[in-house]
VMD Tcl script that draws the C-alpha trace (Angstrom):
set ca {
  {33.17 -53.68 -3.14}
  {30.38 -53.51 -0.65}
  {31.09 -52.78 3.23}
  {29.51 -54.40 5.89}
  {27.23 -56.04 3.65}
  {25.99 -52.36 1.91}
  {26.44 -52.08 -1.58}
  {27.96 -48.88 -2.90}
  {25.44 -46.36 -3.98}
  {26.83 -43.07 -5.63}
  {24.92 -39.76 -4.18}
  {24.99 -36.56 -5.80}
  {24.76 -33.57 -2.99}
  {22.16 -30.92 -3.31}
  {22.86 -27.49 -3.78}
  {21.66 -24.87 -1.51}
  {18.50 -22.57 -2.79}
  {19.43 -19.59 -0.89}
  {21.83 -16.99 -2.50}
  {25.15 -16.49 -1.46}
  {26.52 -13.06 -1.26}
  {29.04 -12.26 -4.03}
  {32.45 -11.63 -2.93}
  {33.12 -8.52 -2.34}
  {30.32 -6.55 -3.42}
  {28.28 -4.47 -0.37}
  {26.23 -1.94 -0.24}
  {26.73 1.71 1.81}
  {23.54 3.56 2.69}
  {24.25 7.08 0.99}
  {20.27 8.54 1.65}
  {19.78 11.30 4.48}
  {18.05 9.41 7.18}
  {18.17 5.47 8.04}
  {16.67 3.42 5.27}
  {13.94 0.38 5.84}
  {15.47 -2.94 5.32}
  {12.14 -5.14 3.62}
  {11.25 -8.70 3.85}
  {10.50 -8.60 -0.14}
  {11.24 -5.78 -3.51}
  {8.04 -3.64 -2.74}
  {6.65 -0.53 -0.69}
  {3.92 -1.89 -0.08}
  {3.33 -5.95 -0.90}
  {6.33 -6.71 1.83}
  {6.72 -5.74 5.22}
  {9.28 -3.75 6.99}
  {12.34 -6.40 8.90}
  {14.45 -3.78 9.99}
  {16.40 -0.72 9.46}
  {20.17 0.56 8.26}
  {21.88 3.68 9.56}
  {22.99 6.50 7.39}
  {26.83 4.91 5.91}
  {25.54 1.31 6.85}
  {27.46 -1.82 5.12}
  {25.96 -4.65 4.18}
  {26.85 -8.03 2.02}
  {24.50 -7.93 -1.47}
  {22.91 -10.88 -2.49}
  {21.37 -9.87 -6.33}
  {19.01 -7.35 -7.45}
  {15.40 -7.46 -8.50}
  {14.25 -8.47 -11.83}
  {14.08 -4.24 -12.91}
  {17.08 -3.62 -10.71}
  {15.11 -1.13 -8.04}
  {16.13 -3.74 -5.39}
  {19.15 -4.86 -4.01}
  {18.53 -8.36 -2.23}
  {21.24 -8.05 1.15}
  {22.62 -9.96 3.76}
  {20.25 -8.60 7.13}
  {20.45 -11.04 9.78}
  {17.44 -9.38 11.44}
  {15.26 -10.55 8.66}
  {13.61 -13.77 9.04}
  {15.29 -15.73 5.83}
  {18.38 -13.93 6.94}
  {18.18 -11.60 4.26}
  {16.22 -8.37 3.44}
  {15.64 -6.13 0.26}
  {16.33 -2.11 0.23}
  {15.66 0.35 -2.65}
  {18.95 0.65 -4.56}
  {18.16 4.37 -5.51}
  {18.94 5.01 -1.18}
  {22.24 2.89 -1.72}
  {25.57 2.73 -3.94}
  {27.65 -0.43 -4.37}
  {30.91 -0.90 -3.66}
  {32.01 -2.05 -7.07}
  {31.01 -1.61 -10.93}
  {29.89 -5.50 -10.88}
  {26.93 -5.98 -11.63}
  {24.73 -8.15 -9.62}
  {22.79 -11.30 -10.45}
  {18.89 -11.27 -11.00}
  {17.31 -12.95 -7.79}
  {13.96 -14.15 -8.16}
  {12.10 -11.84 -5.52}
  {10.13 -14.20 -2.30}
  {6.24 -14.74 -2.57}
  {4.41 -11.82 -1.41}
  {2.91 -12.57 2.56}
  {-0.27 -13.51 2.96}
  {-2.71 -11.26 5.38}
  {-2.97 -12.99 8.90}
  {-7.00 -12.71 8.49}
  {-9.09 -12.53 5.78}
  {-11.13 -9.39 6.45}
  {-14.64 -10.49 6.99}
  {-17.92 -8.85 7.02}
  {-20.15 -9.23 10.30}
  {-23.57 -10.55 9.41}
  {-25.87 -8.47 11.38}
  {-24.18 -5.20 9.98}
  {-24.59 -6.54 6.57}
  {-28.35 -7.43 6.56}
  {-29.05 -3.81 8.80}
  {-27.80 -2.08 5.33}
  {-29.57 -4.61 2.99}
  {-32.88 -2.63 2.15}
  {-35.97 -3.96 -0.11}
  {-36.84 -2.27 -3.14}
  {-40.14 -1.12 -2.46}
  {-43.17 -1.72 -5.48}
  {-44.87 2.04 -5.14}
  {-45.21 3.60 -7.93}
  {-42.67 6.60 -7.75}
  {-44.54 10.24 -8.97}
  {-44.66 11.09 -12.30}
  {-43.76 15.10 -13.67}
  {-47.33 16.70 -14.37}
  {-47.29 19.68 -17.36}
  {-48.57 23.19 -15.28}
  {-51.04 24.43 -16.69}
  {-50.50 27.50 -19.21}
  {-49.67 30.99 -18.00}
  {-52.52 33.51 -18.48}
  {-51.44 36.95 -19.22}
  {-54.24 40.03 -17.93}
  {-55.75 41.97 -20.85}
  {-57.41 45.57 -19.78}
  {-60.82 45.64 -21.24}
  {-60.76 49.08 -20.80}
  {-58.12 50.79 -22.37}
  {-59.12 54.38 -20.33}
  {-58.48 53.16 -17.18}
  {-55.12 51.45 -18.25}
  {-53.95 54.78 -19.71}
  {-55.10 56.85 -16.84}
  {-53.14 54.85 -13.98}
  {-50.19 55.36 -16.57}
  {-50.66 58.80 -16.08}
  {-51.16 58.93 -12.21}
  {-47.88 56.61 -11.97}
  {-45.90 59.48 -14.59}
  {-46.78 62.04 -11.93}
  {-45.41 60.39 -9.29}
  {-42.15 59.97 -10.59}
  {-42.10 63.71 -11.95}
  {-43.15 64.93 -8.52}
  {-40.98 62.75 -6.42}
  {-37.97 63.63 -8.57}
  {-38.82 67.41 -8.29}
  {-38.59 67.24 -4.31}
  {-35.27 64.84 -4.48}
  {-33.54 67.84 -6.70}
  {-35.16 70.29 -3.91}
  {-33.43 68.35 -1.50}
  {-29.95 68.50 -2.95}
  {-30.10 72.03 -3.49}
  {-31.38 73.08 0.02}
  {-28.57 70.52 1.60}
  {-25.72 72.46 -0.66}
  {-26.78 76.43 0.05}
  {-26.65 74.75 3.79}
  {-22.87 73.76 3.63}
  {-22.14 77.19 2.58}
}
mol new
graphics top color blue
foreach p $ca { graphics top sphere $p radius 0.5 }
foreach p [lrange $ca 0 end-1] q [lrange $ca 1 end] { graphics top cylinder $p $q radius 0.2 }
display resetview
């Protein structure tokens, strides 16, 4: 029966997207030193919301999708709740945790851009010279002695040399020794 002239209209509610912590299940921080509290289950696609202190409590939420994540509670954070590396934290029961479909990754504030007038200073024209080409040496000529007299005779004056300069080295030594003595 309508009211005030409104028929009746049946509504089904909707249900709420955002996880719900599981009763009972937290999360202690068991690492060495404070652990990073993320906005998203990465090092390096999500950014840092916040921290937790070495035996910090929190509510969890799920885990990731290859259960390196915990999703938590973290007020801080700006969905209200953050993601930390499960290997830094233990649970406070065996039960295991739903799979929670991990946020979008950010996107970068600005796109990185490249200024124009550095751009066109690097920008270089090939150039249409011909480039030099490898020439062959010519052949190596090797000296002949047309006279084989004088080639033997400087042979000789060069074997006296030696025999003389080696006679005055052994001279040496022996002077220097009956010296010492």
């Amino acid at each position: 029966m309508p009211v005030l002239g409104f028929p009746r209209v049946s509504v089904a509610a909707q249900q709420n997207n955002t996880p719900t912590p599981n009763a009972g299940v937290y999360i202690t921080v068991t690492y060495i030193e404070p652990i990073n509290v993320r906005s998203g289950p990465s090092s390096f696609d999500y950014p840092v919301v916040g921290s937790l202190p070495v035996g910090g409590t929190a509510p969890a939420i799920g885990r990731s999708p290859a259960s390196e994540w915990i999703e938590i509670v973290f007020a801080d954070a700006p969905r209200g709740n953050g993601w930390v590396y499960a290997a830094n934290v233990s649970l406070s029961t065996d039960a295991l945790l739903p799979i929670v479909e991990p946020p979008p990754t950010p996107t970068p504030v600005t796109t990185p851009t490249l200024n124009p007038t550095f751009v066109a200073a690097f920008q270089t024209l090939p150039t249409f010279t011909r480039l030099p080409t490898f020439t062959i040496p010519p052949a190596l000529t090797m000296p002949i002695y047309s006279n084989p007299a004088i080639a033997s005779s400087s042979r000789a004056i060069t074997a006296w040399a030696v025999i003389i300069l080696g006679l005055v080295g052994i001279l040496g030594i022996v002077l220097t020794s009956f010296r010492r003595r």
